[in-house]
MIVEXBA-503382 format. One record per atom (N, C-alpha, C, CB): residue in three letters; x, y, z. Coordinates in steps of 0.1 Angstrom, whole numbers, plus 5000, padded with zeros to 4 digits. Glycine has a CB too. Layout:
! residues N
ALAXYZ;...
***
This chain:
! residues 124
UNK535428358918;UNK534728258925;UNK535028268940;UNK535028108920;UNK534628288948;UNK534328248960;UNK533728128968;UNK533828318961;UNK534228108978;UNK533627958985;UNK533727999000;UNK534627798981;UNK532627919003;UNK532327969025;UNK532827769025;UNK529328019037;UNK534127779035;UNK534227629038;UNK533127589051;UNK536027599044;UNK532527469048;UNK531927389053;UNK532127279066;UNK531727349045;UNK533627199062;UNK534127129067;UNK535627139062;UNK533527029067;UNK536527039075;UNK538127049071;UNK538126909066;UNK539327079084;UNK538526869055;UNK539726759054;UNK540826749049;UNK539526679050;UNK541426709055;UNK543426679059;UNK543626689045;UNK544126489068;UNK544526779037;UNK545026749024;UNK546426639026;UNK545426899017;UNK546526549032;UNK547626459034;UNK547026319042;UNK548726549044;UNK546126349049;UNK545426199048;UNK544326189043;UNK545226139061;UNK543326299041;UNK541826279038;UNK541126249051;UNK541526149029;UNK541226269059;UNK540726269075;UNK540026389075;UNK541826249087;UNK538726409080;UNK538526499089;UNK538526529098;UNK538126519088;UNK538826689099;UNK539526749110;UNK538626869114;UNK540926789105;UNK539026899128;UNK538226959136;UNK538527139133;UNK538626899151;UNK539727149130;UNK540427269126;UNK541627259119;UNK540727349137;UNK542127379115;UNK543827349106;UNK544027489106;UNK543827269087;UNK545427539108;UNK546227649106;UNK545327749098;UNK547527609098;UNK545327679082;UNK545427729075;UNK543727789067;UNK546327659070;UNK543427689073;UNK541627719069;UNK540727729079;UNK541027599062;UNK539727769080;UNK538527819093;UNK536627759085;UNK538628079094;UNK536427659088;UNK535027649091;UNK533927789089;UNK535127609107;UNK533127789079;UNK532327919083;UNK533428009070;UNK532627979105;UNK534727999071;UNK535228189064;UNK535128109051;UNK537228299068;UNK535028229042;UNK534628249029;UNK536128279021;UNK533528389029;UNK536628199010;UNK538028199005;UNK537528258990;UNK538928029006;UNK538428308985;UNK538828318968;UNK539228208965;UNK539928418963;UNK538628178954;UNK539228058947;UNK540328118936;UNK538027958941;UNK542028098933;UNK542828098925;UNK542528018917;UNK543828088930;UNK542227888917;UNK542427808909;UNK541827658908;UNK543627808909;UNK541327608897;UNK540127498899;UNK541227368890;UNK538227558888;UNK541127258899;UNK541927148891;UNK541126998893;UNK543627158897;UNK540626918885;UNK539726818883;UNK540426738878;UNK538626848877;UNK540626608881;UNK540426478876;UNK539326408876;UNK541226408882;UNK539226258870;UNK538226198872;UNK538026158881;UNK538126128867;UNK538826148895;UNK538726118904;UNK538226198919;UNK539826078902;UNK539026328909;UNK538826468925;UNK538726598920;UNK540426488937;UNK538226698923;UNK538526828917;UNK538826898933;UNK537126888905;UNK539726978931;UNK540727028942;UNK540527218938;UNK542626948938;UNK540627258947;UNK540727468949;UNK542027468956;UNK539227568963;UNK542327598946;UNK543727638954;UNK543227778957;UNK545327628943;UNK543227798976;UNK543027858980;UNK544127978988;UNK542327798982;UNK544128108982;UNK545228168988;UNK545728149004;UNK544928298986;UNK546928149006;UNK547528189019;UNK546528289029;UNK548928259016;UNK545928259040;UNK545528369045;UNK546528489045;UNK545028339058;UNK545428619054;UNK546528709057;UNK547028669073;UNK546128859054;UNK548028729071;UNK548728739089;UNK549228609091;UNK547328769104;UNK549628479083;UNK549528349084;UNK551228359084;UNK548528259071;UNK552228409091;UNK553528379084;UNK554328299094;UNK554528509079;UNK554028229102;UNK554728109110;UNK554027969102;UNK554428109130;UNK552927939097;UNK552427819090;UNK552027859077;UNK551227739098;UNK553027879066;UNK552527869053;UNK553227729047;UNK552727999044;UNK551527669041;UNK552227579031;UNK550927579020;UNK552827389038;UNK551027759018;UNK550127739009;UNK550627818995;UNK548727769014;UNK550227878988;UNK548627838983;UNK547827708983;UNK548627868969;UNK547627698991;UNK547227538994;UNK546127468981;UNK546227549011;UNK546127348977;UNK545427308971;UNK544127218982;UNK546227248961;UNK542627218982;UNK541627168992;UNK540727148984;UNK541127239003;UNK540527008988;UNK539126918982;UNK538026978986;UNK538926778987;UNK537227008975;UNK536227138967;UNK535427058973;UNK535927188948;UNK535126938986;UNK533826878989;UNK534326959005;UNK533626668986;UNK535027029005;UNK535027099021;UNK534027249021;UNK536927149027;UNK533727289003;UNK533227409003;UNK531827428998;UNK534127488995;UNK531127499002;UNK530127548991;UNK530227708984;UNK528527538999;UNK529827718976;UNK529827818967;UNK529127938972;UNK529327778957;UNK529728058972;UNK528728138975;UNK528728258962;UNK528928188990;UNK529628268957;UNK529928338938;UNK530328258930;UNK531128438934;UNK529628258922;UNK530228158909;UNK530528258900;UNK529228048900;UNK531128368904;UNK531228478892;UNK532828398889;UNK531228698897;UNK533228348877;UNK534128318869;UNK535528428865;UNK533428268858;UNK536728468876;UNK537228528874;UNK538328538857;UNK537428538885;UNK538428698851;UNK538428678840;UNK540028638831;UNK537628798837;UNK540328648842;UNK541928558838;UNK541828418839;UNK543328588849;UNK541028348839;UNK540928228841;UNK540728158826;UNK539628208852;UNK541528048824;UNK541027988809;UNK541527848813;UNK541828068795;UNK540527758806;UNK541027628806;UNK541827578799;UNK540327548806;UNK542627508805;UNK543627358802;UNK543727258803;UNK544527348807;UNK543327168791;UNK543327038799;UNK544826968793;UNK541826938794;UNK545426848804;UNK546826788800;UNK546726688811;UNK548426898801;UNK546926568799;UNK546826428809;UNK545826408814;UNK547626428821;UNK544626458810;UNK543326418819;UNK543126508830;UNK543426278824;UNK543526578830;UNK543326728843;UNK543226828832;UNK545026788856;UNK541626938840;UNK541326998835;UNK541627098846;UNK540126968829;UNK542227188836;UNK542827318849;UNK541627488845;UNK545327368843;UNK541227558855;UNK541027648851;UNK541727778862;UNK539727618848;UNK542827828857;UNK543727948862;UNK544228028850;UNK544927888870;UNK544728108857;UNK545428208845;UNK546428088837;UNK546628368853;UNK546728128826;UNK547828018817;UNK549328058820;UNK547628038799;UNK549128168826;UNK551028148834;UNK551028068847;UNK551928318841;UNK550328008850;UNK550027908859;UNK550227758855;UNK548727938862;UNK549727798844;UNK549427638837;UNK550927578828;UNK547927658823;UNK551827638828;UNK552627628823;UNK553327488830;UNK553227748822;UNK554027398827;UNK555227248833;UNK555627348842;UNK556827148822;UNK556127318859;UNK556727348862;UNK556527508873;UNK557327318853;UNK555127558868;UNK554727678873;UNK555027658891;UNK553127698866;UNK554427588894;UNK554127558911;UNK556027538914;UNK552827358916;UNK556427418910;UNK557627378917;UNK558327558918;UNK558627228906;UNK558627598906;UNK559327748905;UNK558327848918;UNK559027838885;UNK557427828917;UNK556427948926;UNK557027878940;UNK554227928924;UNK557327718943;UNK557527698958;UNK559227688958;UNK556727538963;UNK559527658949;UNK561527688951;UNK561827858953;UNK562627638930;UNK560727918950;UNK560728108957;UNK561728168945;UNK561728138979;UNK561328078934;UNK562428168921;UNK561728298918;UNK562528088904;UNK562228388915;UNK561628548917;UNK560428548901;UNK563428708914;UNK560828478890;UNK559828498882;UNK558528448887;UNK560228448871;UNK558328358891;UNK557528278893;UNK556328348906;UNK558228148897;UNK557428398913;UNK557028468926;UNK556128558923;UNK557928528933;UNK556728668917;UNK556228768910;UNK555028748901;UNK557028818903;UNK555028638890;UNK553428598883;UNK552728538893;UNK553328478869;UNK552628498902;UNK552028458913;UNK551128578917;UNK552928398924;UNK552328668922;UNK551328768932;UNK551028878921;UNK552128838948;UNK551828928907;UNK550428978898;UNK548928898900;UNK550828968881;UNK549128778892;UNK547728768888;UNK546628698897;UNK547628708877;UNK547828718914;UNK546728688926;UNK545528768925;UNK547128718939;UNK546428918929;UNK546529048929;UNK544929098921;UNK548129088921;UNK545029028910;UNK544029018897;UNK543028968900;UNK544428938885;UNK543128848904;UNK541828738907;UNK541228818915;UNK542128568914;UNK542228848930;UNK541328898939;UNK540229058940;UNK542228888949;UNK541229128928;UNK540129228921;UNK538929228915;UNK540529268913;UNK539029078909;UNK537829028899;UNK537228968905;UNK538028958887;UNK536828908918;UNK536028838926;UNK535528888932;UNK536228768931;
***
């Protein structure tokens, strides 16, 4: 799946914003990962490249900043639902605890991260 962002809003206030580090108006992102509540459904959008003084990503961004420009459904992707969140990412993703390990920089975690980035971004 692919998406061209439209607009910015603040993942920490909900404000919009004119620009941000991490995202560009106009560029076109991979989507990693799709996560919905009843309330919001959110894209976790890779780290750009060249980005290494401001990462705080894989960032998760409210899917109302994007429009679609592939809906091709990459093929590691399988849903999860838990607690009322419907997740659609690879299932080593989906596992308790996957993110905290991927942001504490524990080497397993690191590593299934950037395999089945690696993946997505083949299959899109």
């Amino acid at each position: 799946m692919i998406v061209r962002c439209v607009h910015i809003i603040s993942p920490a206030t909900g404000e919009a914003l004119t620009d941000h580090p991490s995202i560009r108006i106009g560029a076109q992102y991979p989507v990693l990962e799709v996560l919905t509540t009843a309330n919001q459904m959110l894209l976790r959008i890779p780290d750009p490249p060249g980005t290494t003084e401001y990462q705080d990503t894989p960032g998760l961004w409210d899917a109302a900043m994007f429009t679609v420009v592939s809906s091709r459904i990459p093929g590691h992707w399988v849903a999860g639902l838990e607690d009322g969140r419907l997740t659609l990412a690879p299932r080593e993703w989906q596992r308790a605890g996957f993110w905290d390990d991927y942001f504490d920089d524990m080497p397993a975690a690191v590593g299934e991260y950037n395999r089945l980035k690696a993946a997505i971004l083949a299959d899109s």
